[in-house]
ROVEXTOR-356505 format. One record per residue (C-alpha): x, y, z. Coordinates in steps of 0.5 Angstrom, whole numbers, plus 2048, in hexadecimal, padded with zeros to 3 digits. Layout:
X->X Y->Y Z->Z
...
This chain:
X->80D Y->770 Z->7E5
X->80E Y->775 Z->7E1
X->807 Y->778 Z->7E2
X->809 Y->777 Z->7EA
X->80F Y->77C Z->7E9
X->80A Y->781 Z->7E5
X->805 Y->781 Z->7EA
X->7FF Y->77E Z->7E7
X->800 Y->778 Z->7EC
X->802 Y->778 Z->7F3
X->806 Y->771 Z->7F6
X->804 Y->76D Z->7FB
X->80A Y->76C Z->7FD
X->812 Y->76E Z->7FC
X->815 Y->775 Z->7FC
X->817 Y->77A Z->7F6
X->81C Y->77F Z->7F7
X->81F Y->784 Z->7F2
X->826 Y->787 Z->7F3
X->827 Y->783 Z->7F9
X->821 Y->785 Z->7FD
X->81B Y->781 Z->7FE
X->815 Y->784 Z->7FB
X->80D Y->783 Z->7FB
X->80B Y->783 Z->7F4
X->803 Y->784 Z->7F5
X->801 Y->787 Z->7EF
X->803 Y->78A Z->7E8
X->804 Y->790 Z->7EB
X->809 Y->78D Z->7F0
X->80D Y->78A Z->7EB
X->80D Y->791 Z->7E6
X->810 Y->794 Z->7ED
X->815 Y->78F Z->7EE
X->817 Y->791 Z->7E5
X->814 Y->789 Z->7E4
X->810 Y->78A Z->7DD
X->80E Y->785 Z->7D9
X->80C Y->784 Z->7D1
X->806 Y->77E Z->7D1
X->805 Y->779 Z->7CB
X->7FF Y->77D Z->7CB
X->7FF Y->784 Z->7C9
X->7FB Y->789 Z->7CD
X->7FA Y->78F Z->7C9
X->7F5 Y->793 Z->7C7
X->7F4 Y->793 Z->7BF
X->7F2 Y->79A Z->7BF
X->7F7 Y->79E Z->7C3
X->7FE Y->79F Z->7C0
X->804 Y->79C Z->7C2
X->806 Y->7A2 Z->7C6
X->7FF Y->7A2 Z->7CA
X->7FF Y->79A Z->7CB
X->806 Y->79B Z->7CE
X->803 Y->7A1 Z->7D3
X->7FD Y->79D Z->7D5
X->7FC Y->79C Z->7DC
X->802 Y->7A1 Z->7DF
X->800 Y->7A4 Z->7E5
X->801 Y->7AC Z->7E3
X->7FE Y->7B2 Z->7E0
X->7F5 Y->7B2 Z->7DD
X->7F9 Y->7B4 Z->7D7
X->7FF Y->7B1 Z->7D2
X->805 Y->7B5 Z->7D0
X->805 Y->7B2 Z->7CA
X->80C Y->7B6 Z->7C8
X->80F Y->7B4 Z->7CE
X->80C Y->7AC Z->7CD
X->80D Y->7AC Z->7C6
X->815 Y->7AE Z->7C8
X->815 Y->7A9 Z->7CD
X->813 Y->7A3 Z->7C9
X->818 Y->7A6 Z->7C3
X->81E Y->7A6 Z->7C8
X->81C Y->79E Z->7CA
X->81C Y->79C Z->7C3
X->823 Y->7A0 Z->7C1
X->825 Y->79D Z->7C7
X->825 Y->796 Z->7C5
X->823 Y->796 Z->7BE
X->81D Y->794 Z->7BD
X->818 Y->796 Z->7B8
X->812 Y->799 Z->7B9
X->80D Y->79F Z->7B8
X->80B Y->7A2 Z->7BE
X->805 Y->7A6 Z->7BB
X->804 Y->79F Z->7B6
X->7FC Y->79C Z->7B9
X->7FD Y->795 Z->7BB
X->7F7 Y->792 Z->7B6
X->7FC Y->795 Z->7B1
X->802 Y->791 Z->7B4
X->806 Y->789 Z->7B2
X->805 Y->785 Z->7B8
X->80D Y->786 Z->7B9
X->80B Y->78D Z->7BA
X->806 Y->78C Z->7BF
X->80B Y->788 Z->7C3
X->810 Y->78E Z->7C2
X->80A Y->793 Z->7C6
X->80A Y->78E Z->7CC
X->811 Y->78D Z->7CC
X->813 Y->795 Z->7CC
X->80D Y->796 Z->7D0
X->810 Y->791 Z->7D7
X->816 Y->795 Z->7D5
X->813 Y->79C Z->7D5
X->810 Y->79A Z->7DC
X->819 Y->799 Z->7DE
X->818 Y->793 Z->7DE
X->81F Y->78F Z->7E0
X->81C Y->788 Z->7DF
X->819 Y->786 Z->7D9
X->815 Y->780 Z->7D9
X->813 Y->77D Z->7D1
X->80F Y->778 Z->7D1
X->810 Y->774 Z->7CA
X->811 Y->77B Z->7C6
X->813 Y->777 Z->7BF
X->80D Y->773 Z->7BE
X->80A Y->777 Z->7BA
X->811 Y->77A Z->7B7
X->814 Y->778 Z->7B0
X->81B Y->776 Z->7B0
X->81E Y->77E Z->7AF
X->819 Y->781 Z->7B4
X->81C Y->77C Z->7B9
X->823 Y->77E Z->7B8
X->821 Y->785 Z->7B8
X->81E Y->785 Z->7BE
X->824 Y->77F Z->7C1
X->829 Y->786 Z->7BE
X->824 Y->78A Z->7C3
X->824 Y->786 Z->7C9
X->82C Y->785 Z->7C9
X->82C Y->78C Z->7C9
X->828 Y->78C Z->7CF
X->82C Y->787 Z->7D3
X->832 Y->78C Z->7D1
X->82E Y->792 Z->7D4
X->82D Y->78E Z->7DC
X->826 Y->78B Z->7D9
X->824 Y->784 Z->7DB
X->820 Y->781 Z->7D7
X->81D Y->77A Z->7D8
X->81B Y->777 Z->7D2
X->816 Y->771 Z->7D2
X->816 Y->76D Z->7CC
X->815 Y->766 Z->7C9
X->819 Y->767 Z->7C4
X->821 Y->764 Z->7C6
X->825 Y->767 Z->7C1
X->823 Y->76D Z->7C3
X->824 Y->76D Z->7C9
X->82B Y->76B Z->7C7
X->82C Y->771 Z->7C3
X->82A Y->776 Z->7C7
X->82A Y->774 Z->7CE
X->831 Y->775 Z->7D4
X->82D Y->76F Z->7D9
X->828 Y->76A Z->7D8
X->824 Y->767 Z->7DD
X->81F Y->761 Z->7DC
X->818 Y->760 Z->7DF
X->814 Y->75A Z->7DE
X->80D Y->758 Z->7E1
X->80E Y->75F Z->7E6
X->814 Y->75D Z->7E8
X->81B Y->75F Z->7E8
X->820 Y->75A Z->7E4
X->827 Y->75F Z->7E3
X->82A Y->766 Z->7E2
X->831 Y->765 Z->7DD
X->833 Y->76A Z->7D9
X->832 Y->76A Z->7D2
X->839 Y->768 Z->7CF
X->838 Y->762 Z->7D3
X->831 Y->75F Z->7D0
X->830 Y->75D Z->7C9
X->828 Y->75C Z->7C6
X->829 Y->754 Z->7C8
X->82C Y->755 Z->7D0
X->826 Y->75B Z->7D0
X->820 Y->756 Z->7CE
X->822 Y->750 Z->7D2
X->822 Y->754 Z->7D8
X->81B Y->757 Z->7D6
X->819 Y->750 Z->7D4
X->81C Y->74D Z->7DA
X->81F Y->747 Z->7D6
X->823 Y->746 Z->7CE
X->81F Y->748 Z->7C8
X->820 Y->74A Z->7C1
X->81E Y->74F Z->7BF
X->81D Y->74D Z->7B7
X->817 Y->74E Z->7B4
X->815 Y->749 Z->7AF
X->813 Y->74B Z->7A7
X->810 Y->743 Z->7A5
X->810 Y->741 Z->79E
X->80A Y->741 Z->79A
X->80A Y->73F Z->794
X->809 Y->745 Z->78E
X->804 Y->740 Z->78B
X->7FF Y->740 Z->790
X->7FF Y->747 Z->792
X->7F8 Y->748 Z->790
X->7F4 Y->751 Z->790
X->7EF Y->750 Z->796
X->7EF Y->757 Z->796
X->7EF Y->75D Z->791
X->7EE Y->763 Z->793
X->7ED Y->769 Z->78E
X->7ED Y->771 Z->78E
X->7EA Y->771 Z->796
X->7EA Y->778 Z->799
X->7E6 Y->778 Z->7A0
X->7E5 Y->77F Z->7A2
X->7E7 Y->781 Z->7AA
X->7E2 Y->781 Z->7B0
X->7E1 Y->789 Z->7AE
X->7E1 Y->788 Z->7A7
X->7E5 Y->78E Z->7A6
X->7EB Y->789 Z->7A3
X->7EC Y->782 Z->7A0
X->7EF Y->77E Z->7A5
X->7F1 Y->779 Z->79F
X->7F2 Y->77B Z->798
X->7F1 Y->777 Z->791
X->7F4 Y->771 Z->796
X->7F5 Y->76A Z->791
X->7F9 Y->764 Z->793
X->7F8 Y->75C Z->793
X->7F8 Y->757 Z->798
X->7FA Y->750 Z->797
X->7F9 Y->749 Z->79A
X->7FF Y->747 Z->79E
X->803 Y->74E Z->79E
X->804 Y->753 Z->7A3
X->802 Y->75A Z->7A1
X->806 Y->75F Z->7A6
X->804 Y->766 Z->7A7
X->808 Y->76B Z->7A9
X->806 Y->773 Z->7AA
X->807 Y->778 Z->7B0
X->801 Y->778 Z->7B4
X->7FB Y->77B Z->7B1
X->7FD Y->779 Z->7AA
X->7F6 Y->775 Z->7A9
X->7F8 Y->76F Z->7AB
X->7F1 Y->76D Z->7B0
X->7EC Y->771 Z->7AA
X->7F0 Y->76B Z->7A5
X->7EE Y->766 Z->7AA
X->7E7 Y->768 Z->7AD
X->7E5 Y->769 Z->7A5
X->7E7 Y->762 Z->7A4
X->7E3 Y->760 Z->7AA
X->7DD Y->764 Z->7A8
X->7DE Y->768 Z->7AE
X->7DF Y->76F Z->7AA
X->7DC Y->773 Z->7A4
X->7DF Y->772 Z->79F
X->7DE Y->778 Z->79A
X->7E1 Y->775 Z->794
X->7E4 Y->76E Z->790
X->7E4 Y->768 Z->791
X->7E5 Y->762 Z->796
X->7E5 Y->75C Z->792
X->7E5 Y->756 Z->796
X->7E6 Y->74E Z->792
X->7E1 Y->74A Z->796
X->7E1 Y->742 Z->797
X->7DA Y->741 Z->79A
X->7D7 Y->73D Z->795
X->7DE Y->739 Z->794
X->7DE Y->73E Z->78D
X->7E2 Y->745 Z->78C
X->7DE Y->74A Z->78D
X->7DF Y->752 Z->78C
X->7DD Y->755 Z->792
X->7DC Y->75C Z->792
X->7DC Y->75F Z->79A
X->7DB Y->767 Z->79A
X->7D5 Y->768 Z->79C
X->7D4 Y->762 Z->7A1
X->7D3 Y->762 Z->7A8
X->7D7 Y->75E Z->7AC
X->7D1 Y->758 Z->7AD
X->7D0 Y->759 Z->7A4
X->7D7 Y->757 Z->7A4
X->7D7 Y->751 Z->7A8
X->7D0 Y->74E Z->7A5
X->7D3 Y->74F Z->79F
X->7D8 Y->749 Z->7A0
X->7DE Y->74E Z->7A1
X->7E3 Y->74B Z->7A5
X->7E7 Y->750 Z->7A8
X->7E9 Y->752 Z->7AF
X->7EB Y->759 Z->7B2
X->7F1 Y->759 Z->7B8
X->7EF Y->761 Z->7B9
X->7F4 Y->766 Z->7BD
X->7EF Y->767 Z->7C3
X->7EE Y->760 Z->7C5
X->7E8 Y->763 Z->7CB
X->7E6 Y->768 Z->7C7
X->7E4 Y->763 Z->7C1
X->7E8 Y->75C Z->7C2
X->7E5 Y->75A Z->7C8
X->7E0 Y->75B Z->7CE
X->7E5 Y->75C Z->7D4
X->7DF Y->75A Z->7DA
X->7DE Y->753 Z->7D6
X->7E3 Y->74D Z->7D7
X->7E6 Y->74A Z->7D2
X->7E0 Y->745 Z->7D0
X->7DA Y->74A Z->7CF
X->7E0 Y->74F Z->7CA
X->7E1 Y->749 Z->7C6
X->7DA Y->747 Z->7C6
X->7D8 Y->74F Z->7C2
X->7DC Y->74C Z->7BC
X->7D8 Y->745 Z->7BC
X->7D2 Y->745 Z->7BF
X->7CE Y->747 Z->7B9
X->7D1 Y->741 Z->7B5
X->7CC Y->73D Z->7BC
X->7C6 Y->739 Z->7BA
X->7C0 Y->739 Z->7BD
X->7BE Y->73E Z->7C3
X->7C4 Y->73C Z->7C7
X->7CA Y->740 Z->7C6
X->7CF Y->73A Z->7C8
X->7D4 Y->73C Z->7CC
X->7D9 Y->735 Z->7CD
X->7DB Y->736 Z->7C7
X->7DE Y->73D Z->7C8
X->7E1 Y->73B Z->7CF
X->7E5 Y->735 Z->7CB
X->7E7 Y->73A Z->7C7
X->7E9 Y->73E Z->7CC
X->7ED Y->739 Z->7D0
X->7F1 Y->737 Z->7C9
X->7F3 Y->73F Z->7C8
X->7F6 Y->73F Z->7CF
X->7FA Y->739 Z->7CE
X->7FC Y->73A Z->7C7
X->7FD Y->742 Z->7C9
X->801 Y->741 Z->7D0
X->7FB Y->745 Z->7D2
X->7FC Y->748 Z->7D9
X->7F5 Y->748 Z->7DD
X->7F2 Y->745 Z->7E3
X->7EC Y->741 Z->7DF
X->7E9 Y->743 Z->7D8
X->7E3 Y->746 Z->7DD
X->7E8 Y->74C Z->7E0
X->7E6 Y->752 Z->7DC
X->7EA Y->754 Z->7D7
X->7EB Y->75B Z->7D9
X->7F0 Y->757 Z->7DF
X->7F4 Y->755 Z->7DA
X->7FB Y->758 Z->7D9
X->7FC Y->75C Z->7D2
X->800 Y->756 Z->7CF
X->7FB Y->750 Z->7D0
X->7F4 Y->755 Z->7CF
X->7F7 Y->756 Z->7C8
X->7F9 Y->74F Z->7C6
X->7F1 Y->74D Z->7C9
X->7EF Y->752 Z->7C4
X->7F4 Y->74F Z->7BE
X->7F3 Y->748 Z->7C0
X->7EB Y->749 Z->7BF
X->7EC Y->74C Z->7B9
X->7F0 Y->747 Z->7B6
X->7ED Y->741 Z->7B8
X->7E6 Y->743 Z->7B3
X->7EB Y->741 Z->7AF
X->7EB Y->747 Z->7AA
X->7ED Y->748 Z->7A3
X->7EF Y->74F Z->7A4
X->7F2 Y->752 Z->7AB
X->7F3 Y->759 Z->7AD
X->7F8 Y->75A Z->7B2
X->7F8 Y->762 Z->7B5
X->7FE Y->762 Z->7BA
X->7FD Y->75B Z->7BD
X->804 Y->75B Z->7C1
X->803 Y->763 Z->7C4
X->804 Y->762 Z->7CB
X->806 Y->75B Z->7CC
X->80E Y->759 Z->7CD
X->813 Y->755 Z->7C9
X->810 Y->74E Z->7CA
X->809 Y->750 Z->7C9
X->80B Y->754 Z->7C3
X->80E Y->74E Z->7C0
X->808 Y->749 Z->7C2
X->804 Y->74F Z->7BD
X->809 Y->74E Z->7B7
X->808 Y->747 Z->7B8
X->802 Y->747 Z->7B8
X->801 Y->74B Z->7B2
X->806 Y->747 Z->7AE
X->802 Y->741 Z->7AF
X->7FC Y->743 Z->7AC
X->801 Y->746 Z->7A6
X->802 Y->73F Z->7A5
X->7FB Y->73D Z->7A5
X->7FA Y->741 Z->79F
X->7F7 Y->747 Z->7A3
X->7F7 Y->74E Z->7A0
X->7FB Y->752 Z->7A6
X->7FB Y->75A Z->7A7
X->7FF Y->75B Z->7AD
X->7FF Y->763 Z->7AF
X->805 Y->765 Z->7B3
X->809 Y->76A Z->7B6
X->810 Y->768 Z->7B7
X->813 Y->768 Z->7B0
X->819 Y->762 Z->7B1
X->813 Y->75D Z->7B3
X->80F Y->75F Z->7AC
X->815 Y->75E Z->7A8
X->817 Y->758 Z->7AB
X->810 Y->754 Z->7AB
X->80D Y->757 Z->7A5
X->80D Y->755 Z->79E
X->80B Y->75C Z->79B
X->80B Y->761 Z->79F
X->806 Y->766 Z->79E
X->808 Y->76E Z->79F
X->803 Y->774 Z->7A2
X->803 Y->77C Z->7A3
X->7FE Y->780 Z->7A4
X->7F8 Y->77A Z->7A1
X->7FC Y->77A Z->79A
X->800 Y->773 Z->798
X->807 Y->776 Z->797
X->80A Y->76F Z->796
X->809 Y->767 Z->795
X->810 Y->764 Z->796
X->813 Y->75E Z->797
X->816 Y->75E Z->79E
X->81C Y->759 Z->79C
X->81E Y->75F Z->797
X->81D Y->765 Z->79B
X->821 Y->768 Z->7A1
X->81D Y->76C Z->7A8
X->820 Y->773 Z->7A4
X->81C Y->771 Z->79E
X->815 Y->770 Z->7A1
X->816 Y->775 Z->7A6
X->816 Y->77A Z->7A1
X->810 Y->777 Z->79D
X->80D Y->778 Z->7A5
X->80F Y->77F Z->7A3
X->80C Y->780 Z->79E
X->813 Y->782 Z->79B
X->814 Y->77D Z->797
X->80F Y->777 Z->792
X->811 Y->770 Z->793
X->810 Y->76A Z->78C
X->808 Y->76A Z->78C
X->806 Y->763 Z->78A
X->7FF Y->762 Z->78D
């Protein structure tokens, strides 16, 4: 819908006016005409430029830049609604909360009245969210309208003058905001009454046993010019979930890759406690390719953040995506594909799997029911230790809360769960410990029953160190 508005697609049917009067909004360009801009989830800037360079990026005007005249323009914008910004500043050097800035002042310098935000505090702390809430009303109180897109109901509580509701591309309802509470709002996105409470099970103290230990790893980056971690250490324990927060980039997917074997790690150690022969036996995972960890008798799972890009074949239907994880477990020439197929039709009843038939490739599927193929086929070669990297990105309240269930019951069956995520009520609310990252450090291992939201924002900031019990 949002990306109709801006431009990107054009409808089929139906009409779009602005201020009364019926337009054609064809292509971005239009939509700037019209004064719509709109900041992606995604960030489209150019590293090398400046935070002044990226925001006059594409305006029609001279061959050269004023960069007096620019750099004044953007200071105006910033002193105008107080946001905090360098304009001279090069975007490799920014936060991912200026980052976002550059793409907000950069509709704004276009004169854009329309400001469309697509999910702006996914990857904001707690303080960076309310600052830029403080900017957004200032916005409101100068004629801006700004539409925000989010997940997150609280939010929508906090900030917004009118809410409307969608569900499955359809318009439920528009009520003002005083009107709604977070429960009214998602029994209309769900279409029927659900809880909203997220269960922490009780698993005794007793049986948490260390699967994992990790010590002193340090990654470097794709370039190798920084660490993407630095001297990390924690544990993971059989029937706990281990949160992790951290703005985005913090190191959270070169954590989870290392584990799986999927990125170099230049130091440390990743000790994992493994049962193949029915006896504890320390192994030692750096070094080991995905396949070495698997032939080893690790039993690990691995739900990654890109579900095509790593977690599954978009063109193959359900059956071949389950059959990659087990086939080489197949005897004799044959690959046996019934087992698969059982499994499949098991996980779309287990799961409420919304698909034609286990054969419709995968990519046909909505956002919601790829991620639970992915997380059920994880699941089901019942694992030791369960990576989770974003699991529920994307999906509504009532395939969320299928996710939560699921990671919860194989807490209780004693498996070792890392749940990396982004919205921060979540983590405190489904982890045993929380652990806190900024900038590929551990700035913090706490217990989220005896912290609050300000103390682990801050420690996403890097401003502040939490309890470090590994």
């Amino acid at each position: 819908l949002m990306n109709t508005l801006a431009g990107i697609y054009f409808p089929d049917e139906g009409t779009i006016a602005v201020n009364g009067q019926v337009v054609a909004v064809c292509n971005p360009n239009d939509a700037f005409k019209l004064k719509i801009g709109m900041v992606h989830q995604h960030f489209k800037l150019i590293d090398v430029f400046t935070a002044a360079e990226n925001i006059v990026l594409g305006l029609e005007g001279s061959v050269t830049i004023n960069r007096s005249k620019l750099s004044e323009g953007v200071k105006k914008i910033i002193n105008r609604y107080g946001f905090e910004l360098d304009p001279d500043k090069k975007v490799y050097d920014m936060s991912v909360s200026e980052k976002q800035t550059v793409e907000i002042i950069k509709t704004l310098y276009r004169g854009a009245e329309i400001l469309i935000l697509d999910e702006p505090s996914a990857v904001l702390t707690p303080q960076e969210t309310e600052m830029l809430f403080e900017i957004m009303r200032a916005m409101r109180d100068d004629g801006k309208s700004i539409i925000l897109i989010t997940h997150k109901l609280q939010e929508v509580l906090d900030v917004s003058d009118r809410v409307t509701v969608l569900r499955r591309g359809e318009y439920i309802d528009t009520l003002d905001t005083k009107d709604a509470t977070v429960q009214s709002l998602t029994d209309m996105m769900v279409g029927r009454s659900v809880t909203l409470d997220i269960d922490r099970p009780y698993f005794p103290e007793e049986d948490k046993k260390e699967i994992l230990k990790i010590e002193n790893l340090t990654t470097l980056s794709a370039d190798g010019q920084r660490k993407s971690l630095d001297n990390v250490s924690f544990t993971a324990c059989a029937g706990e979930i281990l949160g992790i927060a951290g703005i985005s980039g913090s190191g959270q997917r070169e954590l989870c890759e290392a584990i799986a074997g999927l990125y170099p790690v230049e130091s440390g150690s990743i000790m994992y406690e493994c049962m193949a022969t029915g006896v504890p036996v320390r192994e030692e995972l750096v070094g080991k390719k995905p396949k070495d960890i698997a032939n080893c008798g690790v039993s690990m799972a691995f739900v990654p953040e890109d579900r095509f890009g790593m977690g599954l074949a978009p063109s193959l239907d359900m059956v071949d995506n389950v059959m990659l994880k087990s086939y080489k477990n197949s005897k004799g020439p044959l690959v046996d594909r019934d087992t698969p197929k059982k499994v499949s039709e098991q996980m779309v009843k287990d799961l409420s799997i919304v698909t034609p038939n286990v054969h419709t490739p995968v990519r046909r599927l909505s956002g919601g029911n790829v991620q639970k193929v992915l997380v059920g086929r994880e699941i089901h070669s019942q694992p030791r230790l369960l990576i989770t990297a974003y699991p529920v990105r994307g999906l509504d309240i009532n395939s969320s809360h299928t996710i939560y269930d699921l990671l919860n019951e194989q807490k209780l069956k004693g498996v070792a769960v890392i749940y990396i995520g982004e919205d921060l009520d979540v983590l405190m609310q489904i982890s045993d410990r929380l652990l806190v990252m900024n900038n590929g450090k551990v700035t913090g291992i706490v217990d989220p029953r005896e912290t609050d939201k300000n103390e682990v924002g801050l420690m996403m900031l890097g401003t502040a160190k939490g309890e470090i019990s590994a």
